[in-house]
Each structure stands twice: as structure tokens, then as C-alpha cells.
C-alpha positions as CSV (number, residue, x, y, z in Angstrom):
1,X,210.5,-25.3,60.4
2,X,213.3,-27.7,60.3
3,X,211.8,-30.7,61.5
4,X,208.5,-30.7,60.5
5,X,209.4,-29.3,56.5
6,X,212.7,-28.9,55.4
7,X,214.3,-32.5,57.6
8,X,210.6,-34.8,57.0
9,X,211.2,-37.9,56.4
10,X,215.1,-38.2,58.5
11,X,213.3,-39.0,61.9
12,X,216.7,-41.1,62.4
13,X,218.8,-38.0,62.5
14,X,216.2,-35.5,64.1
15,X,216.5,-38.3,67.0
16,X,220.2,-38.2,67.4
17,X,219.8,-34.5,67.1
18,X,217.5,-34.6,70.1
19,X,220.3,-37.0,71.8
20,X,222.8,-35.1,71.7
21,X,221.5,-32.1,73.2
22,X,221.6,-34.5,76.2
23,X,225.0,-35.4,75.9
24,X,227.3,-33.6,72.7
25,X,230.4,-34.8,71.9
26,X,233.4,-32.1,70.3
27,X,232.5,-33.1,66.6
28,X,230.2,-33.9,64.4
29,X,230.2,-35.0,60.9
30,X,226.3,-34.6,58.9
31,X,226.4,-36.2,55.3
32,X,223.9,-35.8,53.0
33,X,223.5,-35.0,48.8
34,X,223.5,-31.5,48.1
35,X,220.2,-29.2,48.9
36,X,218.8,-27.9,52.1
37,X,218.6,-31.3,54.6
38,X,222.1,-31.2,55.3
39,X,222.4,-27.2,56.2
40,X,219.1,-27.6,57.9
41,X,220.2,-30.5,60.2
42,X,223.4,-28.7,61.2
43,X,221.8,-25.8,62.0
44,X,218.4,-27.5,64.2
45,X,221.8,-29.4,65.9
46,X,224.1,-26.3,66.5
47,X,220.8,-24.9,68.0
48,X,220.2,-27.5,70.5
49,X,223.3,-27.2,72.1
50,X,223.7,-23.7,72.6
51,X,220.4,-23.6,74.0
52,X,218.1,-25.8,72.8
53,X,215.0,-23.7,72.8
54,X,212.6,-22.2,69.9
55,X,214.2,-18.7,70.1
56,X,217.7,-20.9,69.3
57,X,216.3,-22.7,66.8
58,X,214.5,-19.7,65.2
59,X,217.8,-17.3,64.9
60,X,219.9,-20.5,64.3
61,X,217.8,-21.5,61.5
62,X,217.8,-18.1,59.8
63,X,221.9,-18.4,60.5
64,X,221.3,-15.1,62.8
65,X,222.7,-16.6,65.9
66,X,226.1,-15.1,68.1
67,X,227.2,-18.3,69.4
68,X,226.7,-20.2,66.3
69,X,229.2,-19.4,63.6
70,X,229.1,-21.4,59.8
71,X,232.0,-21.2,57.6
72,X,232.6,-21.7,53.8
73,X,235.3,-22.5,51.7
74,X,236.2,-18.8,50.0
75,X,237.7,-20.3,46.7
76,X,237.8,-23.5,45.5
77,X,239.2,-25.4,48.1
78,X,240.0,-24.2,51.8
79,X,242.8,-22.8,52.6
80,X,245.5,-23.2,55.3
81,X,245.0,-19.2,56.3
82,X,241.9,-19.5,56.0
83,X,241.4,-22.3,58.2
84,X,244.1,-20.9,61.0
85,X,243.3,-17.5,61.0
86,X,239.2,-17.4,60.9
87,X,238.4,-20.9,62.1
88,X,240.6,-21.8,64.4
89,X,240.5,-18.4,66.1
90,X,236.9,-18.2,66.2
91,X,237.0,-21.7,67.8
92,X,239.4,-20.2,70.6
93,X,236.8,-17.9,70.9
94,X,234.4,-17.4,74.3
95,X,230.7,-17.9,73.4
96,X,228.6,-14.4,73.7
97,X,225.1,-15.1,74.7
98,X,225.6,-18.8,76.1
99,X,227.7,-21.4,77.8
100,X,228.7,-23.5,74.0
101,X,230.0,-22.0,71.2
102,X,229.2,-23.9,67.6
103,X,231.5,-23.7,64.4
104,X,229.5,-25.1,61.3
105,X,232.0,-25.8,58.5
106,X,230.2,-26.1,55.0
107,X,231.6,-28.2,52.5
108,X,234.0,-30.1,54.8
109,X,235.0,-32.7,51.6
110,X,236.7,-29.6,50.2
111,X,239.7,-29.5,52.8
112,X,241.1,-31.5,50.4
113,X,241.8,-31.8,46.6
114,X,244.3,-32.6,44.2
115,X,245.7,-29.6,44.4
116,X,246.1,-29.2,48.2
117,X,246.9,-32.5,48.8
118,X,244.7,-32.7,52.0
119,X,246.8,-29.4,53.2
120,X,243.7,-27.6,54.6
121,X,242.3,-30.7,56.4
122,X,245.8,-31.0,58.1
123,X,246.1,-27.7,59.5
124,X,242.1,-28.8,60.8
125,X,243.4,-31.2,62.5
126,X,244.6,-29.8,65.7
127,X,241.3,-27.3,66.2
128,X,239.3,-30.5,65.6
129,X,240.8,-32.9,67.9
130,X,241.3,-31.1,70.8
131,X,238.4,-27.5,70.4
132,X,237.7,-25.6,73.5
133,X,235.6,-27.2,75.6
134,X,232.7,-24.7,75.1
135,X,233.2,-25.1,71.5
136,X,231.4,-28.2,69.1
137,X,232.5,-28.2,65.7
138,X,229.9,-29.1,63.1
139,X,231.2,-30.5,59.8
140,X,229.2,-30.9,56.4
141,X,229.4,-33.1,53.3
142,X,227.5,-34.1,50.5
143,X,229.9,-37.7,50.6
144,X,231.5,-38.9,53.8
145,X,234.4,-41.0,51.7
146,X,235.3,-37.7,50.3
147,X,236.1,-35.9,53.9
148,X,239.7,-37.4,54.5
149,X,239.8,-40.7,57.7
150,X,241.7,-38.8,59.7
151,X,239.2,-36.0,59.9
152,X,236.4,-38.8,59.8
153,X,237.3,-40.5,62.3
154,X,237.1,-38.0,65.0
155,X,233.5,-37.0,64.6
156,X,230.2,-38.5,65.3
157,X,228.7,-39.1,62.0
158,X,225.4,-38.5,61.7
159,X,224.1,-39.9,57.7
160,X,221.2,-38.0,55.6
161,X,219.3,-40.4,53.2
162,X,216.4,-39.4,50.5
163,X,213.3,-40.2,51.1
164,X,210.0,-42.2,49.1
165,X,208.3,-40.1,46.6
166,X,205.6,-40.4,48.6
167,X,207.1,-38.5,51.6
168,X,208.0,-35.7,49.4
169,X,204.4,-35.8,47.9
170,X,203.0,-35.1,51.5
171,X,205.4,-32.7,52.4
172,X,204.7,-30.2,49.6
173,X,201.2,-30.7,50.1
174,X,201.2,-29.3,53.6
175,X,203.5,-26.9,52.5
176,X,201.1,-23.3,52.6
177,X,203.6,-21.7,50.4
178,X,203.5,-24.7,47.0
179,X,200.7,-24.4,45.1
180,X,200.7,-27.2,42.6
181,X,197.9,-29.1,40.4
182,X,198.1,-32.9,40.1
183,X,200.2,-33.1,37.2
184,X,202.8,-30.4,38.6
185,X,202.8,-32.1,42.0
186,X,203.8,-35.3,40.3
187,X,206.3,-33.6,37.8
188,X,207.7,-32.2,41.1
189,X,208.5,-35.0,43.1
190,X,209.8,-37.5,40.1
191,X,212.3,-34.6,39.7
192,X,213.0,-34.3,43.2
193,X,215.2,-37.1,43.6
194,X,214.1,-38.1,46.9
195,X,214.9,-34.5,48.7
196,X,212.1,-32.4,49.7
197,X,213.9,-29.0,49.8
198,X,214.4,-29.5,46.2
199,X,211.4,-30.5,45.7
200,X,210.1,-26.9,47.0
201,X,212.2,-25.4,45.2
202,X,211.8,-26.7,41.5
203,X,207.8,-26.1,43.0
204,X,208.7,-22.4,43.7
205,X,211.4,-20.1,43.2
206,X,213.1,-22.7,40.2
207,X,209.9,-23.1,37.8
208,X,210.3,-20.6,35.6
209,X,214.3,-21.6,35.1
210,X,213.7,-25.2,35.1
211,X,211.2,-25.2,32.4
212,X,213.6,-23.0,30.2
213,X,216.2,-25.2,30.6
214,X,213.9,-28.1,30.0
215,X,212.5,-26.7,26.7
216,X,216.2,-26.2,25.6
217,X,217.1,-28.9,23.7
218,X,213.4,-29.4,21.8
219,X,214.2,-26.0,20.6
220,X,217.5,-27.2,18.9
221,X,217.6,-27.0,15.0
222,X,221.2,-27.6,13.9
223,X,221.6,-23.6,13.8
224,X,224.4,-21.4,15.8
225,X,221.4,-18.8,15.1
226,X,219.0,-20.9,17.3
227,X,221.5,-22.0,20.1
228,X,222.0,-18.2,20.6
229,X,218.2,-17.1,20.6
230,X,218.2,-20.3,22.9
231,X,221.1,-19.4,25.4
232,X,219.9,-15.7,25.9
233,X,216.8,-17.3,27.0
234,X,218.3,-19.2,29.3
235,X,220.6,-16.6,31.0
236,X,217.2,-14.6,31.1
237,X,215.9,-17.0,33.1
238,X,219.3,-17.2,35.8
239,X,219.3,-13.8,35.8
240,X,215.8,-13.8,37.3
241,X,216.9,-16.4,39.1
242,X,219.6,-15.1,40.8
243,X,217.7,-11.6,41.5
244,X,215.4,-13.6,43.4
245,X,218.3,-14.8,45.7
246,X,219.3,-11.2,45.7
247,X,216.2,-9.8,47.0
248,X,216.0,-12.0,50.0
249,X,219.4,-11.2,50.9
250,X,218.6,-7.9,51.3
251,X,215.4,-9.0,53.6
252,X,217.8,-11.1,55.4
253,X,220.0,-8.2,55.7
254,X,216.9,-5.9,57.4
255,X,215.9,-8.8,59.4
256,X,218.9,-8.8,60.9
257,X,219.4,-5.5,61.7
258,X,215.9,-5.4,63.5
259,X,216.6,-8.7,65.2
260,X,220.0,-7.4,66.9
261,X,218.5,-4.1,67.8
262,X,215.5,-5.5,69.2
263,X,218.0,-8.2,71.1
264,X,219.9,-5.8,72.6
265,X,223.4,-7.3,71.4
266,X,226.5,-6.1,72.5
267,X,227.3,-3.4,69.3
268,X,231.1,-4.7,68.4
269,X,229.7,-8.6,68.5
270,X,226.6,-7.3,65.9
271,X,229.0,-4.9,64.1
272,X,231.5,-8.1,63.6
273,X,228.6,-10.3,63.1
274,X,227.0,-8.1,60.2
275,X,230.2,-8.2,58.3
276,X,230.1,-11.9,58.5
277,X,227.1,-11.9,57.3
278,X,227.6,-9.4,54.3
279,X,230.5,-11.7,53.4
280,X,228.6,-14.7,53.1
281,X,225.7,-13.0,51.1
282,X,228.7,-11.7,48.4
283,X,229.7,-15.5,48.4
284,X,226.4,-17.2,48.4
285,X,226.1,-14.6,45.2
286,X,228.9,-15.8,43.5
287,X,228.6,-19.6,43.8
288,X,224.8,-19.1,43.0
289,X,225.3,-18.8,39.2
290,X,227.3,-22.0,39.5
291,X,224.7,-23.8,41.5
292,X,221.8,-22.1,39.4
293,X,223.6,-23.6,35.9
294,X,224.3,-26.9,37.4
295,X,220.8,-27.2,38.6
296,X,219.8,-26.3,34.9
297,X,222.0,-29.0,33.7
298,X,219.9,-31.4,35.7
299,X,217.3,-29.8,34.0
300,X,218.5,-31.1,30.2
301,X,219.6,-33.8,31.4
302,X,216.3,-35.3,33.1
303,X,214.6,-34.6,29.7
304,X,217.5,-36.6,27.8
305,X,216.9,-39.3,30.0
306,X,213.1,-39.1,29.2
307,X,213.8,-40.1,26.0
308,X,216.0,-42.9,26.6
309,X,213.6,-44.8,29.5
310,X,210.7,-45.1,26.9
311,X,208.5,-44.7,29.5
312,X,206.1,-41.9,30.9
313,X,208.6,-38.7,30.8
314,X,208.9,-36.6,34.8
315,X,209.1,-33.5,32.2
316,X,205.1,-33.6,31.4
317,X,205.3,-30.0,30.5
318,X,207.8,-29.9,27.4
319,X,208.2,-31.7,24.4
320,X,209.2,-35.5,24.2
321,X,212.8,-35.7,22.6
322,X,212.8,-38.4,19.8
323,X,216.7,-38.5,19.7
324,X,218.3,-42.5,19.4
325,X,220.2,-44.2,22.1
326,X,223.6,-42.4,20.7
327,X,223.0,-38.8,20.4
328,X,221.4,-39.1,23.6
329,X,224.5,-40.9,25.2
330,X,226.3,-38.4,23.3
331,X,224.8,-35.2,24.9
332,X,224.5,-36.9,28.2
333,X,228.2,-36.9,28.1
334,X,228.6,-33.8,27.0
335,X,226.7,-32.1,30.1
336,X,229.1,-34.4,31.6
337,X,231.6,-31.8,30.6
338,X,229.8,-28.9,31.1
339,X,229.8,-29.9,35.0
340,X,233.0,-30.6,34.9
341,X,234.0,-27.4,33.3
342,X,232.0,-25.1,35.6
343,X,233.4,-26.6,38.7
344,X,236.6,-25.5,37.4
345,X,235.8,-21.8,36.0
346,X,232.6,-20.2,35.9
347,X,231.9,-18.6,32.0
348,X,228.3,-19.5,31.9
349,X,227.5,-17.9,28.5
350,X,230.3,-19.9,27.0
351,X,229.3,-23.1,28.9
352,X,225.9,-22.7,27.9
353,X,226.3,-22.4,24.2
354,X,229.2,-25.3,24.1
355,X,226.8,-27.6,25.9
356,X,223.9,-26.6,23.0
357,X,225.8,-26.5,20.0
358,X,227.6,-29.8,21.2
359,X,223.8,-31.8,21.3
């Protein structure tokens, strides 16, 4: 699954990948712009070293696996407890099923901030340069420069890039589960931004969101009336969204029950793996309104920009704005702010109907 849909078109990295199972180094560093490339390449490497077969590969991939453990910052930024007294002790840690024991740590750029000053990357430090010698750490990033040198520096860096519109065309084409006509298929992949996983997902499970989001600012009449008809619309459509995550978190959650009793695990490593589990589901749930309104951001904004190119608009399916070059700079900057101010604190009733009654 990893290499043939979700990593096509990084044949570069898929070969290191297949290198290093061969001969891995203590850390690793995989860069690449936000989506599912960069979790999938992390998790098709932490496979091939702890055993580097298609039962590994299978669990790793669904994030089932004993010996392969991911992390994730908890708040905004990680923290030095956080960082001493789950990662660095589960790095200390023997492995269960194997001889290597991987750590995956999401969002590596955020062991530092303003705020922080670089604090949880420090207290890294130590854990990184000298692991267990069973143990290979696994960082990711959307942006290498914003993972500090000194934590750069002692990985192997392994660099996502996007791909032709062309590869992602042929990708969701062979792809059983995307049904799409001609003029979808093409909407799809101009969207896409060169990354297939995206791709599959504004051709799936983001549709119906995307096209509410999309039709959002064609809807705009001057009115505080309309932006609220408007923005209960849109929270309709997130909240379907985010049910949709919620459902297959509880499949996951029976999955892996069955998996681990049909394994035969030791019970204490599945009872302490579960709850690991059950935490990263309650996370994944709260960033995914976050993620969900920033992807429908994207959404607004890719139609704005349809109107300033002049050219044939990616947004086939909604109506062609006929706003100038200014109120279009104007709102563009404005969703500007609405990024901004979600990063910081998530209010997305409030975010959504600034954003609207701002353009």
C-alpha cells in the first residue's frame, strides 16, 4: 500500500528506504509538505528495520505495530516532560517482538518555537545522539530549516518532493476506491498540489466539505444574515467530516483488538499499547477540526485565486468569482489571518464567520 499508492512518484526515497534496511543508521530525518507521503514513508521505513517483511509493513502501516512506537506533540509545542518522560523512556526501552525498536516523532519542527526557545529540542538531544543501540529514531517535518541544526545534523535526511500532475492523474486512476469522471479527475489533481494522498482525499472523504467551502464566498451578499446561513453550512459539512474520522477510529480500535488477540501478544504490552492508541485517537480528534478548517481555507482560497489567474478555474464545479485584483488580495490576506489565528486557538465558528464577513 505504501509504495505502490500512497509514496508513487518518490522512487528516490522508497530506494533509500530499501537501503537502509541493509544498513540503518540511529536517526533519521523525512521532510515532506503536510499530507500522507511523509507519515507513510516513516512508517514503510520503521517497518523495514524491525523486520522488513509484509506482516511488518502491514501492522506498521496501520500504526499497529509493538516495536514501532510514533509520537506527537500533545499541545502546541513539545514539551520538556513530555519528551523525557514518554520519549526518552520508551527509547530506553527493550523491543517486544524483535531485535530494533523504532520511535517515530511527528512534527519534529515543533521542538521548537518562540515560546520554548528550542527547549524541547534540547532536552532531545541526548536520546538522539547517543539511542540504544536497538533503538532508530525516526523524525518528521513538513520543512527541514524549521527542525533546529543541531538536531539536523545528526540524522540522515531523507527529502519528500511533489510530484507531476500527471503522476497524481495515474495514481487515482488505479486507485479501486476513487471514482471520478473526466472533469472531477482533472478538478482533482489541479487542486492536489502535487501530492497524491491529498489528491485521494479531496477525491473521497473531503468532497462534500471542499465543495461547501468552495461555494462559500459566491454565496456572499454583503449580509451578516447570509454569512450565518453560510457558516452553519459549513460547520455542517466539518461536522460530517470529522464523524467520518470518528468512525474509522472506532474500526481501527476493533481492528486492533482482533489483531492482538489473534497475535497472541503478551496482555500488559497490548493493554499499554491500546492506551497509546486511545490517546492518539482523542488527539488526532482534536487537531482534526484544525486541519479540517485549514484544509477548507485552501478551499476559498483556491477559488480566490481562480479569479485572479484569468484563466481556466481548478474549481469547475462552483461559480467563477468576478471580484477585482483588490478585494481579492484583500480576502487572500484575510484567510491569511484566519490560518494564523487557528494555529493559535481553535474557535472555528468565530474564525469562520470573521474570515466571511471580512471578504
Amino acid at each position: 500500500m505504501a509504495r505502490g499508492t500512497v509514496l508513487v512518484g518518490q522512487e528516490r526515497v522508497v530506494g533509500a528506504i530499501e537501503a537502509a534496511a541493509e544498513r540503518a543508521v540511529h536517526a533519521y530525518l523525512i521532510v515532506g509538505a503536510a499530507g500522507d507521503q511523509p507519515l507513510a514513508a516513516a512508517r514503510l521505513l520503521a517497518a523495514r528495520l524491525v523486520a522488513n517483511d509484509d506482516r511488518s509493513e502491514r501492522l506498521v502501516a496501520a500504526g499497529k505495530h509493538c516495536d514501532v512506537v510514533e509520537f506527537e506533540p500533545v499541545g502546541a509545542v513539545y514539551k520538556v516532560e513530555q519528551i523525557r518522560e514518554e520519549i526518552a523512556l520508551e527509547a530506553s526501552r527493550a523491543p517486544v517482538e524483535g531485535e530494533r525498536k523504532v520511535l517515530i516523532v511527528l512534527e519534529a519542527e515543533r521542538m521548537s518555537s518562540a515560546t520554548n526557545r528550542g527547549a524541547g529540542a534540547n532536552a532531545f538531544l541526548k536520546t538522539l545522539e547517543e539511542p540504544p543501540p536497538r533503538t532508530t529514531i525516526i523524525l518528521v517535518a513538513s520543512s527541514a530549516v524549521d527542525v533546529l541544526p543541531t538536531v539536523r545534523s545528526r540524522c540522515t535526511v531523507l527529502e519528500l518532493t511533489t510530484v507531476s500532475d500527471e503522476v497524481v492523474r495515474s495514481a487515482l486512476v488505479d486507485d479501486a476506491d476513487v471514482v471520478l469522471d473526466e472533469a472531477s479527475l482533472a478538478r482533482v489533481v489541479s487542486l492536489s498540489a502535487g501530492q497524491p494522498g491529498r489528491a485521494r482525499h479531496l477525491a473521497t472523504d473531503l468532497a462534500d466539505m471542499r465543495l461547501a467551502f468552495a461555494s462559500a464566498p459566491s454565496a456572499l451578499d454583503g449580509s451578516g444574515a447570509t454569512v450565518a446561513r453560510v457558516v452553519s453550512g459549513l460547520e455542517s459539512a466539518l461536522a460530517n467530516a470529522v464523524a467520518q474520522l470518528e468512525a474509522s477510529q472506532v474500526k481501527e480500535l476493533a481492528d486492533f483488538d482482533v489483531t492482538k488477540q489473534n497475535e497472541g501478544y503478551d496482555v500488559r504490552a497490548v493493554r499499554s499499547e491500546r492506551k497509546k492508541l486511545v490517546e492518539r485517537q482523542a488527539r488526532q480528534s482534536r487537531k482534526a477540526r484544525i486541519e479540517l478548517l485549514m484544509e477548507g481555507i485552501s478551499a476559498i482560497e483556491s477559488v480566490i485565486f481562480d479569479s485572479l489567474s484569468g484563466i481556466d478555474q481548478r474549481n469547475s464545479d462552483v461559480s467563477k468569482l468576478d471580484w477585482d485584483p483588490i478585494r481579492c488580495g484583500n480576502a487572500l490576506d484575510q484567510c491569511r489571518q484566519a490560518r494564523q489565528a487557528l494555529a493559535i486557538n481553535e474557535k472555528g465558528t468565530l474564525h469562520l464567520e470573521r474570515l466571511l464577513l471580512a471578504i
